[in-house]
ROSE-4610 file (N, C-alpha, C; in Angstrom, 1 decimal, always signed):
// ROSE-4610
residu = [X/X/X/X/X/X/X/X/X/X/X/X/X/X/X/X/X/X/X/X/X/X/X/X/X/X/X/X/X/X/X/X/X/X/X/X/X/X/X/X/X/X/X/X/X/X/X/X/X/X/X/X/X/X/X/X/X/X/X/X/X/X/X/X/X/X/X/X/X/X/X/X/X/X/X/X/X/X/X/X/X/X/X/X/X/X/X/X/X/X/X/X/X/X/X/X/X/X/X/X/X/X/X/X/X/X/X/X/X/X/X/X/X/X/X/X/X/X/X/X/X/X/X/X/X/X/X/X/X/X/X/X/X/X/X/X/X/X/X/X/X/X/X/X/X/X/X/X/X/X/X/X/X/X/X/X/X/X/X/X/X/X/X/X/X/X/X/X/X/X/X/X/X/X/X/X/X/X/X/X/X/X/X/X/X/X/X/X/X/X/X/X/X/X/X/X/X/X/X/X/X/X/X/X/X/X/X/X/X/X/X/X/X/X/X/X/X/X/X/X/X/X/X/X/X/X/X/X/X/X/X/X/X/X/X/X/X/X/X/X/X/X/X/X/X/X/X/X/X/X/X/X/X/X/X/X/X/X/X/X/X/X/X/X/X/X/X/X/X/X/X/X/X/X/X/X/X/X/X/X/X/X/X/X/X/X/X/X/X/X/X/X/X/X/X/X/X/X/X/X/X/X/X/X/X/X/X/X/X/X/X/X/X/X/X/X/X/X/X/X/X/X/X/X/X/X/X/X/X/X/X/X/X/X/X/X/X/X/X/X/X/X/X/X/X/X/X/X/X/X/X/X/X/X/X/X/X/X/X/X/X/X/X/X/X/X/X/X/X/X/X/X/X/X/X/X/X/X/X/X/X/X/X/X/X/X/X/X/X/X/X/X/X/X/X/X/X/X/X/X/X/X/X/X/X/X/X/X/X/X/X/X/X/X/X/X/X/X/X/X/X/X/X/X/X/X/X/X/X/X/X/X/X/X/X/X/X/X/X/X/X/X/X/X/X/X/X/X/X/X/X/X/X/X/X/X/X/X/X/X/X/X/X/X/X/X/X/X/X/X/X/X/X/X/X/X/X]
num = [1/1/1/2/2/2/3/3/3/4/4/4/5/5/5/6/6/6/7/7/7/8/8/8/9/9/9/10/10/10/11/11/11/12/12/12/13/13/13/14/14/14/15/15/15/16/16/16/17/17/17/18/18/18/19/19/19/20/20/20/21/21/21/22/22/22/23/23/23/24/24/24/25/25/25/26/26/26/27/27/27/28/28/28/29/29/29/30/30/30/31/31/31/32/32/32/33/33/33/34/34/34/35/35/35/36/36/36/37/37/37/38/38/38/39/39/39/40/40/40/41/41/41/42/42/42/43/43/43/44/44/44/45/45/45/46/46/46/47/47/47/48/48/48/49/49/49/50/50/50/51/51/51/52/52/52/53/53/53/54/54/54/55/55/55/56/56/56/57/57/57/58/58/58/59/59/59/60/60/60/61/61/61/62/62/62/63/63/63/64/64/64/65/65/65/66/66/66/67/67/67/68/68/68/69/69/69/70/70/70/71/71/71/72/72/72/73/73/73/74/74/74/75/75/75/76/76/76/77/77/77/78/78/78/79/79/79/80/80/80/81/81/81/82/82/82/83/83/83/84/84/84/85/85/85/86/86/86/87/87/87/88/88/88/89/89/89/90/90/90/91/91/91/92/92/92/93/93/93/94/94/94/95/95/95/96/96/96/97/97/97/98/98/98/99/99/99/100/100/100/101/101/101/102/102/102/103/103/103/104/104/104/105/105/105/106/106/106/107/107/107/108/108/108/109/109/109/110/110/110/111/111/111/112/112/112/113/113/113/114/114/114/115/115/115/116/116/116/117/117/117/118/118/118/119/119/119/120/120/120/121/121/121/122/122/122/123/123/123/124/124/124/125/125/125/126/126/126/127/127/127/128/128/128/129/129/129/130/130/130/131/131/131/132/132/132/133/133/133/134/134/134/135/135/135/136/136/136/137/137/137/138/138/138/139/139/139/140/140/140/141/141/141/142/142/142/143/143/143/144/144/144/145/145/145/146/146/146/147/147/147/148/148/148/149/149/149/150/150/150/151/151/151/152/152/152/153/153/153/154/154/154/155/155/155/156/156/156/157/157/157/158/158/158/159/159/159]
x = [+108.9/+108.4/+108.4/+107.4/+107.2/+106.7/+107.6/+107.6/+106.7/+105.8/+105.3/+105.8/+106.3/+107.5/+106.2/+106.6/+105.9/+106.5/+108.2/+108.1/+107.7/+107.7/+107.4/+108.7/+107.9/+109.2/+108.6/+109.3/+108.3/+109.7/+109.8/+110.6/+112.0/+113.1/+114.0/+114.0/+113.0/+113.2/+112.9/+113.7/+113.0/+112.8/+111.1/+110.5/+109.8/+110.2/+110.1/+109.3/+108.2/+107.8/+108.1/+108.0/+108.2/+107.5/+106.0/+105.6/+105.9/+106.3/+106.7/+105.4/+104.9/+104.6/+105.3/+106.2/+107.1/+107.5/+107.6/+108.0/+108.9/+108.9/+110.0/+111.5/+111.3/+112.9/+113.6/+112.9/+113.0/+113.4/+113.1/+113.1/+114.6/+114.7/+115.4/+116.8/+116.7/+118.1/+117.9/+116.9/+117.6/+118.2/+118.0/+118.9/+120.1/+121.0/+121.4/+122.6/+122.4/+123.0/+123.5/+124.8/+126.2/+125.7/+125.1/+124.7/+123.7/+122.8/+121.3/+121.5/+122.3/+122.3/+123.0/+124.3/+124.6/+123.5/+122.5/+121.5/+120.6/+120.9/+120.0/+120.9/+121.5/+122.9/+123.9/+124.7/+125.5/+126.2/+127.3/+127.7/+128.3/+128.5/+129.6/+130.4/+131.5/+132.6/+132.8/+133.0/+133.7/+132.6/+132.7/+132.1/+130.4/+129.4/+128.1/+128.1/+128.1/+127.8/+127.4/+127.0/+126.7/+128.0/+128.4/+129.6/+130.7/+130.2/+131.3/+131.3/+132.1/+132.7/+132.4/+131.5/+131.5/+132.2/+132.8/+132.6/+131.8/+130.9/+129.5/+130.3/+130.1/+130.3/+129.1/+128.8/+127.6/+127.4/+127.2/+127.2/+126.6/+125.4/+124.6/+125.0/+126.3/+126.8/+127.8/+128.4/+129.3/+130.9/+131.5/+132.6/+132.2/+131.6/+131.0/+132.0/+131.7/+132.6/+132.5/+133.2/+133.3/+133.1/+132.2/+131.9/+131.6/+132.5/+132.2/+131.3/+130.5/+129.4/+129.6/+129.0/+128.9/+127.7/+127.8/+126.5/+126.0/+125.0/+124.8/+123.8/+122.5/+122.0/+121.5/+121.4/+120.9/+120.1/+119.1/+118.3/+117.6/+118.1/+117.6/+116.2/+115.9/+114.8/+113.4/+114.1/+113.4/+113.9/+115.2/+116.0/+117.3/+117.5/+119.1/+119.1/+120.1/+120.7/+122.2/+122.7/+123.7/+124.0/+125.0/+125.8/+127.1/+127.2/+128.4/+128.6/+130.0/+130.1/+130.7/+130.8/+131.6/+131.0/+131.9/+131.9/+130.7/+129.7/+128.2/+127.5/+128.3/+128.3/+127.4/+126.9/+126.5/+125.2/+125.4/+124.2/+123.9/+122.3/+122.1/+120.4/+120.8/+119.4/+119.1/+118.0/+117.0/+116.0/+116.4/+115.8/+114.5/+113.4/+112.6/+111.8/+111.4/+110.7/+109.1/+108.3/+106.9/+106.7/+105.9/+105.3/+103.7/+102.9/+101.4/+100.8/+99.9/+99.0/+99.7/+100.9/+101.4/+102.5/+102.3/+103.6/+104.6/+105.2/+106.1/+106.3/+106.4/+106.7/+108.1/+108.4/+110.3/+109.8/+110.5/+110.3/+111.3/+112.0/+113.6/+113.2/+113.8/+114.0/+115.8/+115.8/+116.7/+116.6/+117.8/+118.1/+118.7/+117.8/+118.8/+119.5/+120.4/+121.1/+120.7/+119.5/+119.1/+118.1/+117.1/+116.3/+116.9/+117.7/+117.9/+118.5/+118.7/+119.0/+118.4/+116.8/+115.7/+115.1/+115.7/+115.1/+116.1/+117.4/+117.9/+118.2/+118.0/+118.2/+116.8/+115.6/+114.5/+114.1/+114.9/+114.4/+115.4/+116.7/+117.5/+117.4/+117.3/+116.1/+115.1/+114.3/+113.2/+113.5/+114.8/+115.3/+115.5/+116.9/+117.3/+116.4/+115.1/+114.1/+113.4/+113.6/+112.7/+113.6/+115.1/+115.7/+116.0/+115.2/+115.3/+113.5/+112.9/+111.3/+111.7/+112.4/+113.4/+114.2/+114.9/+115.7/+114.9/+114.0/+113.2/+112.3/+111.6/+110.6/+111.4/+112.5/+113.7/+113.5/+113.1/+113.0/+114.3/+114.6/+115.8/+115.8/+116.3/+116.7/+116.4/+115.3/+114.7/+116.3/+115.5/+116.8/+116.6/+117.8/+117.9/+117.4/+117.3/+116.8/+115.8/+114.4/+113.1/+113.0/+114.0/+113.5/+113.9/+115.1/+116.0/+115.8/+115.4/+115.4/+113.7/+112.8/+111.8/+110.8/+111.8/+110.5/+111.4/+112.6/+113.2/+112.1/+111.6/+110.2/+109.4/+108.8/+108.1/+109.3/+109.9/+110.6/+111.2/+111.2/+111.4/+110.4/+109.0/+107.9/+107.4/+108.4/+107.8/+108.5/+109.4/+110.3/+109.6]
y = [+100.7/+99.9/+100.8/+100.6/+101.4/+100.4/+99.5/+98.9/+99.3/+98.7/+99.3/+98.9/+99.6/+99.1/+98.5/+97.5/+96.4/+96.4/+96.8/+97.0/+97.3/+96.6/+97.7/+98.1/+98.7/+98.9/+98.5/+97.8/+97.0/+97.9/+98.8/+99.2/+99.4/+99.0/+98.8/+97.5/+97.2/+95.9/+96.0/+96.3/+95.9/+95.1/+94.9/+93.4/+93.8/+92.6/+92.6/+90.9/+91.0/+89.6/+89.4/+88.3/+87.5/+86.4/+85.9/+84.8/+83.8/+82.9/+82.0/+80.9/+80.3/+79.3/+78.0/+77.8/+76.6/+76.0/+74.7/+74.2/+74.9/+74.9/+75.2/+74.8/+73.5/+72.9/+73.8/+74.1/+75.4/+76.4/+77.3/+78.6/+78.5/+77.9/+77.0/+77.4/+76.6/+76.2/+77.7/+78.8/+79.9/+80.6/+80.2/+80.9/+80.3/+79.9/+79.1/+78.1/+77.7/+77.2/+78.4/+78.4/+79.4/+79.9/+78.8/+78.8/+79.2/+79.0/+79.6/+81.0/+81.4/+83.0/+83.7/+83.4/+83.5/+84.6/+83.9/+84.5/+86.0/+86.4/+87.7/+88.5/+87.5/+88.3/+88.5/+87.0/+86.8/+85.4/+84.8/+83.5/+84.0/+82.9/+82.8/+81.3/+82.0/+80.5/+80.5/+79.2/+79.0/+77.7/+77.5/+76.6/+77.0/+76.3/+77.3/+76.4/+76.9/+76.1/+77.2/+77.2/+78.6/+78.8/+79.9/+80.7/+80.2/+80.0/+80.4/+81.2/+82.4/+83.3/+82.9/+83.6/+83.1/+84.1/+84.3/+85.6/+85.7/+86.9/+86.4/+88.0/+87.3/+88.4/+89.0/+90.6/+91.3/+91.8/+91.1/+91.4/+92.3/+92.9/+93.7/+95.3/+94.9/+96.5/+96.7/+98.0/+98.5/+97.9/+97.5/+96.8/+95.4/+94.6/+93.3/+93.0/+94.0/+93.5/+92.4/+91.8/+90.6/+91.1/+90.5/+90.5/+89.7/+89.7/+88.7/+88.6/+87.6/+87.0/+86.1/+86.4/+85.1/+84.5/+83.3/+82.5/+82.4/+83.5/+82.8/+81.8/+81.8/+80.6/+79.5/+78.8/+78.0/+76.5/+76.6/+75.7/+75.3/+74.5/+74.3/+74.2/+75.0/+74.8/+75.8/+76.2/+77.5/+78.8/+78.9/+79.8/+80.2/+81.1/+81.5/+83.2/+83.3/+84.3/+84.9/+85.9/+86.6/+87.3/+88.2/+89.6/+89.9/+90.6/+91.2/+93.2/+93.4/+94.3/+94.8/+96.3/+96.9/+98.6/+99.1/+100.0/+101.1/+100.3/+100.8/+100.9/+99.9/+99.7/+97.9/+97.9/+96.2/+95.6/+94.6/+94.4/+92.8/+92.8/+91.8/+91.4/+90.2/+89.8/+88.3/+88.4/+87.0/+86.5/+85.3/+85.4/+83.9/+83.7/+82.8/+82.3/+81.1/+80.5/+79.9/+79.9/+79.2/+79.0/+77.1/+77.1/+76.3/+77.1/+76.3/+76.3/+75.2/+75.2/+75.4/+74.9/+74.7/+76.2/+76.8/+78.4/+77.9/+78.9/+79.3/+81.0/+81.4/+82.7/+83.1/+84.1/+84.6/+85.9/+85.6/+86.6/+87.3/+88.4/+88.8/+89.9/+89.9/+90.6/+91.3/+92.6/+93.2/+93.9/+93.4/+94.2/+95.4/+96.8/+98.4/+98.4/+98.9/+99.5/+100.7/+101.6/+102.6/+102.8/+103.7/+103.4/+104.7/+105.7/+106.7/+106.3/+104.7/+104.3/+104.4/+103.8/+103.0/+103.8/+105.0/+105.3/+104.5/+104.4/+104.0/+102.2/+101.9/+100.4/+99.7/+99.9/+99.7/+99.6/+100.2/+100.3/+99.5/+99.1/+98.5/+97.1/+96.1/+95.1/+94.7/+95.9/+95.3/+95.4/+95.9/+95.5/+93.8/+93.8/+92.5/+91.1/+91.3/+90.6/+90.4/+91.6/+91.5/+90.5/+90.8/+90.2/+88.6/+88.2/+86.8/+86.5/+87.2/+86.7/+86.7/+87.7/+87.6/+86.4/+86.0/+84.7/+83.5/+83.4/+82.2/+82.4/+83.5/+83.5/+83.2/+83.4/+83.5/+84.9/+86.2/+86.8/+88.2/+89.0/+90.0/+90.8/+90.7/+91.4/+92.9/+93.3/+94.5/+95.9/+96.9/+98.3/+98.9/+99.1/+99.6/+100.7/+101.7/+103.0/+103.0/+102.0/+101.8/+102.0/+101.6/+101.4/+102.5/+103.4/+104.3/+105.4/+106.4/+106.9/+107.4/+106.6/+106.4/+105.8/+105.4/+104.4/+105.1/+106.4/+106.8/+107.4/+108.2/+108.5/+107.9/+106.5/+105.8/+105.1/+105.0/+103.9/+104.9/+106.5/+107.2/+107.7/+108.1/+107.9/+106.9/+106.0/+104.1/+104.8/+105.4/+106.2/+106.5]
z = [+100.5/+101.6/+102.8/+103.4/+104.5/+106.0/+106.2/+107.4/+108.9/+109.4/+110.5/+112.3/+112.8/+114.0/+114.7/+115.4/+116.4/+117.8/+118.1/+118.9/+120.7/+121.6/+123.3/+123.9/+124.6/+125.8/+127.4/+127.9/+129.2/+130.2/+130.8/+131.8/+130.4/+131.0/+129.9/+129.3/+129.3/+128.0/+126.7/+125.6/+124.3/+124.0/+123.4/+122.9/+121.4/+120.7/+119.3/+119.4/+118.3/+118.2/+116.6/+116.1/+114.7/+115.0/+114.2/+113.7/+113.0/+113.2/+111.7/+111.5/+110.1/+110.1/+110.0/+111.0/+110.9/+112.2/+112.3/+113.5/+114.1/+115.4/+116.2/+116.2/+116.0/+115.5/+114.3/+113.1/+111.9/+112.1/+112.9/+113.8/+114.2/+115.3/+116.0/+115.2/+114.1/+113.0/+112.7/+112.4/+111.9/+112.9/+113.6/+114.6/+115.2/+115.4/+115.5/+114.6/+113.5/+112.5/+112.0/+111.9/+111.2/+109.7/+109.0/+107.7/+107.4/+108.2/+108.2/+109.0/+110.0/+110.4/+109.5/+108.6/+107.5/+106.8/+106.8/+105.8/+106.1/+107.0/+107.8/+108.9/+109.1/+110.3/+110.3/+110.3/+109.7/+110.4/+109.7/+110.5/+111.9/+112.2/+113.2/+113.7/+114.2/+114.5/+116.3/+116.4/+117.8/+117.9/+119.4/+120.1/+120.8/+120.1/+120.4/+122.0/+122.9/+124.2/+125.1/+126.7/+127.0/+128.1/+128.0/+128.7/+127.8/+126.8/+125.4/+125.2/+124.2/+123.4/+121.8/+121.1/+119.8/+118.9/+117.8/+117.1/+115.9/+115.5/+114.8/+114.1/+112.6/+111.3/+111.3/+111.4/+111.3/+109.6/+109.0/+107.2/+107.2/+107.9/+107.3/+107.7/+108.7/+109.3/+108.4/+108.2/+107.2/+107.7/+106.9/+106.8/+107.3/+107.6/+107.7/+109.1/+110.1/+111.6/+112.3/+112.9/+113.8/+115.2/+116.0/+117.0/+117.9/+119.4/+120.3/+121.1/+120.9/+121.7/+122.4/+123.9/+124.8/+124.8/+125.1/+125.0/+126.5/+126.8/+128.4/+128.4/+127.8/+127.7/+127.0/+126.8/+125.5/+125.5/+125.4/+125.8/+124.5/+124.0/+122.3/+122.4/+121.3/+120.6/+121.3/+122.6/+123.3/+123.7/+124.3/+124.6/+123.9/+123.7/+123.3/+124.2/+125.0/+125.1/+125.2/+124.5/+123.9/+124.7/+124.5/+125.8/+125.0/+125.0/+124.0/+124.4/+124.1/+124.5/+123.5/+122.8/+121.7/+122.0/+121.0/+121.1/+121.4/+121.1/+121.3/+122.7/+123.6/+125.4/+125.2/+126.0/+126.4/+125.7/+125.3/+124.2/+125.6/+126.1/+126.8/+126.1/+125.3/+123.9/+124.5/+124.4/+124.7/+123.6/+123.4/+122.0/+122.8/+122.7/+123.3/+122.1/+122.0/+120.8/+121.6/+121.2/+121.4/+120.0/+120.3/+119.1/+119.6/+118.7/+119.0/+117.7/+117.7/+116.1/+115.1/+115.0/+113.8/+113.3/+114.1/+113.9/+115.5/+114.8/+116.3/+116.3/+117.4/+117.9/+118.6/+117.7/+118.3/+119.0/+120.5/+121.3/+121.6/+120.5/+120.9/+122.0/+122.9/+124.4/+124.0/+124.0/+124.4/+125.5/+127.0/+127.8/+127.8/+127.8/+127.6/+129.5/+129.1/+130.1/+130.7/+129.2/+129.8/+128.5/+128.6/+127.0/+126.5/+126.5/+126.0/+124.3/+123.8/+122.8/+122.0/+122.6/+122.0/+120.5/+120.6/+118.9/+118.2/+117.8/+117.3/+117.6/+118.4/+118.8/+118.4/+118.4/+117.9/+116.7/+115.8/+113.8/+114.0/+114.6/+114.2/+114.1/+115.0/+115.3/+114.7/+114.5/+113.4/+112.4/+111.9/+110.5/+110.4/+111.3/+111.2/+111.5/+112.3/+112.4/+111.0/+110.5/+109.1/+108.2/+108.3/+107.1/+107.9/+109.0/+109.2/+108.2/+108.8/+107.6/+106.4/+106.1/+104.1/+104.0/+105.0/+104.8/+104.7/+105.4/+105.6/+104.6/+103.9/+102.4/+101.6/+101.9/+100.1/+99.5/+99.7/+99.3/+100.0/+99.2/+99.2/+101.0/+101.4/+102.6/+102.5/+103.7/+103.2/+103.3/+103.0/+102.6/+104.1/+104.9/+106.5/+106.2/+105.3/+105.4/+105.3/+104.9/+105.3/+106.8/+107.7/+108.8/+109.9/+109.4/+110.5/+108.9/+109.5/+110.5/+110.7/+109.6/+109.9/+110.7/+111.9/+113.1/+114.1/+114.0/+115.6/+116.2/+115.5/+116.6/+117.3/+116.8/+117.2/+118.5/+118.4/+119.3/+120.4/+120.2/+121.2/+122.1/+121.4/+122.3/+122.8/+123.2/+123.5/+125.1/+125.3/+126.9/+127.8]
């Protein structure tokens, strides 16, 4: 499989889109619902509210790490934004839902700190984006090596 990156870069913003054919409320729960992120990301426990602390199991990273997430916004069924800090430096994600004509549209927005990441922060995203389309088809979570180190170019000439 040979994935094609979709990716921009708007200043430091990483933007990633995903179509769905499903209501918004649908969308919604995959993101959102412990059991349904479960399925492409990974769960997470605590209290989802905003200027919470969640911690969210990353299953698809090596040793399945736990990671603290704050919730700065959450506006069901349109908004979700995340901020989390680890060893990698500041993760600041905006996740936005539209729905018209019967789809809805995921607008994941990552805030860089600086784009000097963006080859490697870019395949990485569109992986996990892909294995939410895998979750929601029912079909196998695509192979991360389709995606890195095959789209760092593309996501470095985005700079």
């Amino acid at each position: 499989m040979s994935p094609t990156p979709a990716g921009r870069l708007f200043g430091n913003d990483l933007v990633l889109t995903r179509t769905f054919r499903a209501p918004v409320a649908d969308v919604w729960a995959s993101l959102t619902d412990p059991e349904r992120t479960a399925r492409w990301f990974g769960p997470w426990q605590g209290e989802g509210a905003p200027g919470r602390t969640i911690k969210v199991q990353m299953v698809q990273e090596e040793g399945d790490p736990w990671v603290e997430m704050t919730i700065e916004a959450c506006e069901p069924e349109r908004r979700l934004a995340l901020s989390a800090i680890d060893e990698y430096g500041e993760w600041h994600l905006d996740l936005t839902l539209t729905e018209s004509g019967g789809s809805t549209e995921l607008r994941f927005t990552q805030h860089l700190t600086g784009n000097e990441n963006v080859g490697e922060t870019g395949p990485g995203w569109e992986f996990y984006l892909d294995a939410l389309v895998a979750s929601r088809d029912g079909t196998p979570v695509p192979d991360f090596g389709d995606y890195f180190p095959a789209m760092k170019q593309f996501y470095e000439s985005l700079r």
